[in-house]
C-alpha positions as a printed NumPy array, in Angstrom:
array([[ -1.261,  -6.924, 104.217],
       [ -2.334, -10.489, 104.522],
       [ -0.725, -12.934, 102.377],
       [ -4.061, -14.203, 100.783],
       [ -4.657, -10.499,  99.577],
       [ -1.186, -10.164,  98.382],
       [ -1.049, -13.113,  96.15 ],
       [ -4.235, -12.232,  94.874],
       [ -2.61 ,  -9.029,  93.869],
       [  0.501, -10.383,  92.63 ],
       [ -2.045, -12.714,  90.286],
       [ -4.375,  -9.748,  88.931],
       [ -1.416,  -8.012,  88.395],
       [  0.094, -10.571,  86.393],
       [ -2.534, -11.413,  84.4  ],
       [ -2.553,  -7.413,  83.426],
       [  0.982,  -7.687,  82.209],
       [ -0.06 , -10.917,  80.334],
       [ -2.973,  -9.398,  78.704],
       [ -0.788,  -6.23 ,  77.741],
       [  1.583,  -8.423,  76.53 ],
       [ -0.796, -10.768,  74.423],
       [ -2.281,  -7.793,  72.994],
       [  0.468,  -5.87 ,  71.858],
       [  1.581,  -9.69 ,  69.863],
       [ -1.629,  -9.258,  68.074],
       [ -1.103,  -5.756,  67.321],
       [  1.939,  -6.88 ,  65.958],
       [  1.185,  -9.899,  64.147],
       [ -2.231,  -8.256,  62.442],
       [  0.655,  -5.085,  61.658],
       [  3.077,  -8.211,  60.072],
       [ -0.113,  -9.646,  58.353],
       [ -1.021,  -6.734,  56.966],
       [  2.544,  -5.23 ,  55.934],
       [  3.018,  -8.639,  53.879],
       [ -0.696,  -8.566,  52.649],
       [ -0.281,  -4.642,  50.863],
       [  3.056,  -5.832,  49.762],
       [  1.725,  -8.746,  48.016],
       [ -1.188,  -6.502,  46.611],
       [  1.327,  -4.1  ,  45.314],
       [  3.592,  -7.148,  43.731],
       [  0.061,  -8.404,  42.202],
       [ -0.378,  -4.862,  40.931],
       [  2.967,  -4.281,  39.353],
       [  2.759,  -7.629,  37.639],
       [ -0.393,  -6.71 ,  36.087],
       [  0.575,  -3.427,  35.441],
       [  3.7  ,  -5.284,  33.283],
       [  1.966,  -7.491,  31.973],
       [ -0.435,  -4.843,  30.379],
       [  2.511,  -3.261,  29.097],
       [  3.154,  -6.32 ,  27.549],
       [  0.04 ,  -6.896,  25.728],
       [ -0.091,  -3.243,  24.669],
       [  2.837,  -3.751,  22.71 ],
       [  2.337,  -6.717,  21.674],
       [ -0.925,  -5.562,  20.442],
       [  1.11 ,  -2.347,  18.677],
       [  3.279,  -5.019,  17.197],
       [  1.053,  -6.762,  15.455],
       [ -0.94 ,  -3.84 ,  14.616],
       [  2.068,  -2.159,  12.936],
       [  3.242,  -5.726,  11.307],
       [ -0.704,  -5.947,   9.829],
       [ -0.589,  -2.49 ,   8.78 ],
       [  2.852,  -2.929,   7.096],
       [  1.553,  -6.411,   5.413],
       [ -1.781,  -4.279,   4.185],
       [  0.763,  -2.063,   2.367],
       [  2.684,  -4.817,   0.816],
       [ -0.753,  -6.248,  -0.559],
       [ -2.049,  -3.134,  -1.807],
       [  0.997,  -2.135,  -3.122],
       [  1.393,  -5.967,  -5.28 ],
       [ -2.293,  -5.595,  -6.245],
       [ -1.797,  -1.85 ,  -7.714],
       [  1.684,  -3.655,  -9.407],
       [ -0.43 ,  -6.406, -10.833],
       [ -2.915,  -4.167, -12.253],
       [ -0.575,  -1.793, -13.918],
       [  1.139,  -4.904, -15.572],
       [ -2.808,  -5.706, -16.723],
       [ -2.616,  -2.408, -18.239],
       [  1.015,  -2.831, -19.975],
       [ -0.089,  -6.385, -21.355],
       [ -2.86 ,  -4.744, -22.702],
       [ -0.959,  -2.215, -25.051],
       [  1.366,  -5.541, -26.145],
       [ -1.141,  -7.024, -27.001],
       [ -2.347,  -4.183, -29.247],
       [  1.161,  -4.082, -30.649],
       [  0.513,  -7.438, -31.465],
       [ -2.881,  -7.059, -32.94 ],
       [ -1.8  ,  -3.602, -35.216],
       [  1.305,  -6.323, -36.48 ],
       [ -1.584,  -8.813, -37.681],
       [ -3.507,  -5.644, -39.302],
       [ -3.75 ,  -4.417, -42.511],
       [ -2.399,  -0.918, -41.464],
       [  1.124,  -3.027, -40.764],
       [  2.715,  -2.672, -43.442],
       [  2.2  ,   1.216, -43.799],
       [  3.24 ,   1.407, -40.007],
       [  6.647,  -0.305, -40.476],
       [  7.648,   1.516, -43.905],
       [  7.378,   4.97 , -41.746],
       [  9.644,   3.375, -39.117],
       [ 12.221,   2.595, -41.132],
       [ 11.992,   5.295, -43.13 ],
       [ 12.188,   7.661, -39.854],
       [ 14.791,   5.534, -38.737],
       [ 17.256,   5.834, -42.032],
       [ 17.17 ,   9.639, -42.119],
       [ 18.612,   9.023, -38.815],
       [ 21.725,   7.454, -40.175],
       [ 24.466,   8.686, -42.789],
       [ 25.518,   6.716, -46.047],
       [ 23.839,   3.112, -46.587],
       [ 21.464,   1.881, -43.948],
       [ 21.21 ,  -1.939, -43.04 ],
       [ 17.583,  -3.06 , -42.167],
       [ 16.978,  -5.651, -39.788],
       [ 13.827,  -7.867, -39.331],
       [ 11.931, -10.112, -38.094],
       [ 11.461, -13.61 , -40.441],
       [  7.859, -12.613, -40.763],
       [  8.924,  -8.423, -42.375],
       [ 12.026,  -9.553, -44.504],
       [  9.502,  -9.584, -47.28 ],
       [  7.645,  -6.383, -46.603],
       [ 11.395,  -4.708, -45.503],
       [ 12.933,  -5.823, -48.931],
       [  9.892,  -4.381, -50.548],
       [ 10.098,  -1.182, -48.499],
       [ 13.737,  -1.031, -48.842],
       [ 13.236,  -0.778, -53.298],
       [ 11.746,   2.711, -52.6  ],
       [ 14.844,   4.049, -50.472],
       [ 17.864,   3.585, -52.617],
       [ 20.393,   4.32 , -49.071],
       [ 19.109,   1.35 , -47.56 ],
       [ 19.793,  -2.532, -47.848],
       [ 18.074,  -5.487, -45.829],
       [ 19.884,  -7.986, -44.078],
       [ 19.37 , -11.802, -44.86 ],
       [ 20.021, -12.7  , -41.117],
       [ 16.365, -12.376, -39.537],
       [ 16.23 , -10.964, -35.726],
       [ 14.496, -11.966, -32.915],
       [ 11.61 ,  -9.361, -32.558],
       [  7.994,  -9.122, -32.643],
       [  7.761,  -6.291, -35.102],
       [  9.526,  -3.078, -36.432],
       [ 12.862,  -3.254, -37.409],
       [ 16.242,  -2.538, -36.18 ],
       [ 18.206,   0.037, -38.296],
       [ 22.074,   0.523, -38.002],
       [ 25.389,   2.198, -40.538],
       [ 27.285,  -0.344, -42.645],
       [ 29.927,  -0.537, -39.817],
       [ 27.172,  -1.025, -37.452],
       [ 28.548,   1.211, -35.017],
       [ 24.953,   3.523, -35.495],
       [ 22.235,   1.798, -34.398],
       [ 18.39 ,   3.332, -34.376],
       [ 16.472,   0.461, -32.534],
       [ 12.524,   0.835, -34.229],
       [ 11.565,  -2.182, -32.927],
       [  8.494,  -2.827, -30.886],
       [ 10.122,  -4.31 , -27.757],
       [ 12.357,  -0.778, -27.97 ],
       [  9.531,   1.245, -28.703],
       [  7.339,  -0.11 , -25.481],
       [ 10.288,   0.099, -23.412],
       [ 11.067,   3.367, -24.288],
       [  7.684,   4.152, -23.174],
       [  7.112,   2.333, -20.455],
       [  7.639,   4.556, -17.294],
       [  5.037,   6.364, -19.301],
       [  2.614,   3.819, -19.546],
       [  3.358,   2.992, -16.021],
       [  2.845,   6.364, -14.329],
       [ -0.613,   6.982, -16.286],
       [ -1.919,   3.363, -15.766],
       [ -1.447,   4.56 , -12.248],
       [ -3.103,   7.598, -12.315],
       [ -6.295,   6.218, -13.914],
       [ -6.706,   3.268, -12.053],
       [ -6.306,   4.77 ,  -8.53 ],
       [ -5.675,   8.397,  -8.266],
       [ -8.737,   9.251, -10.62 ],
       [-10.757,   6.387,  -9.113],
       [ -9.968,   8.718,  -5.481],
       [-10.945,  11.771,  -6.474],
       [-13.971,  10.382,  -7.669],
       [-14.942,   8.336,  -4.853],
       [-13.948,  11.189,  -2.572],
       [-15.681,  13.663,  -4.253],
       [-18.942,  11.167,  -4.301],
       [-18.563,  10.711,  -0.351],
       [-19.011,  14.794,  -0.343],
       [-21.775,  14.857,  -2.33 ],
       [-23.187,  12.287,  -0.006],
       [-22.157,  14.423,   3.06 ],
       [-23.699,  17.862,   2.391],
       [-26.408,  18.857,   4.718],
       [-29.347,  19.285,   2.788],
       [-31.113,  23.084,   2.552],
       [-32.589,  24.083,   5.414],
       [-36.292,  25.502,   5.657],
       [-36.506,  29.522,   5.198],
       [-38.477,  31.037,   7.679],
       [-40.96 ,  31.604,   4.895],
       [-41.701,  27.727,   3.969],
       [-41.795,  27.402,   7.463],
       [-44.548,  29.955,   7.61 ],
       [-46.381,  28.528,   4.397],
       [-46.436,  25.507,   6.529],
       [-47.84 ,  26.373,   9.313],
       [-50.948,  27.867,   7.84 ],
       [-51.218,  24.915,   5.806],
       [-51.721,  22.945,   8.895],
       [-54.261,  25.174,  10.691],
       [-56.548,  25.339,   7.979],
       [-56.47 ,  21.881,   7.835]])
């Protein structure tokens, strides 16, 4: 073989290998590229995928903390109104004590309240009822009156000589005796009446109304041809 043919050989040949060679680089780089491109997608991905974890429960967080705080609000304005309620009946305790039906109110207390104890009974009231008390107190011969006023808004505070009986007529004892049951109906007229009422309202407003018999249907028809 001539030598001018054989180095053009050698040279096509060579440039094969170097084209082989070149290509399979690319190959490998655009395989590299790639590899760190779907790793980098899949990093991106994760990282939103946490941080949409994150936001849901932060989101539940706050839901729960503005559910829990909705509670607490509702649960201080039902508290306020009941007190509205208990203020209410003082002040008609207040109101009967400023009446003209007083007097007859606090003779049956203490009367009531003297059966109650044996031998002589010691009345105690208020500055205002020593009076009235010492003028009750002349119609039951077991029962004395105390000089020494207490600190009450009306009624009176009955005990034994020895004070070891005590019978506590008093209005503060008497609405405090009575107060989980003021409490529990206040309560169950302002909202568990007020419910049933508005639920029962929203059902009323709910019902489907009557549908058409086939017989006003009829009735209808005609109406509309012979027009």
């Amino acid at each position: 073989m001539p030598l001018e043919e054989l180095r053009e050989e050698i040279l096509e040949k060579s440039k094969k290998e170097t084209y082989e060679v070149l290509k399979e680089a690319d190959l490998e780089a655009k395989k590299v590229l790639l590899d760190a491109k779907t790793r980098g997608e899949q990093e991106i991905e994760n990282a939103r995928q946490e941080a949409t974890k994150v936001i849901e429960r932060q989101k539940s967080e706050r839901l729960s903390a503005a559910r829990l705080e909705a509670k607490m609000i509702l649960a201080e304005a039902k508290e306020e109104s009941v007190k509205a309620v208990q203020e209410e009946a003082w002040n008609s305790l207040e109101k009967i004590r400023k009446g003209r039906d007083y007097e007859k109110l606090l003779r049956e207390l203490i009367q009531k309240a003297t059966d109650a104890i044996d031998g002589i009974a010691v009345i105690h009231a208020n500055k205002q009822d020593l009076k009235t008390a010492k003028k009750i107190v002349e119609e039951i011969r077991t029962a004395t009156v105390s000089n020494d006023a207490i600190d009450c808004a009306g009624g009176a505070l009955v005990t034994s000589k020895d004070g070891r009986v005590r019978v506590d007529a008093t209005f503060e004892a008497m609405f405090q005796e009575h107060d989980e049951y003021m409490r529990r109906t206040a309560y169950a007229e302002l909202f568990e009446t007020r419910k049933k009422k508005e639920e029962k309202t929203t059902g009323a407003n709910t019902e489907e109304k009557p549908k058409k018999t086939s017989k006003q249907a009829t009735k209808k028809t005609k109406q509309k041809k012979k027009k």
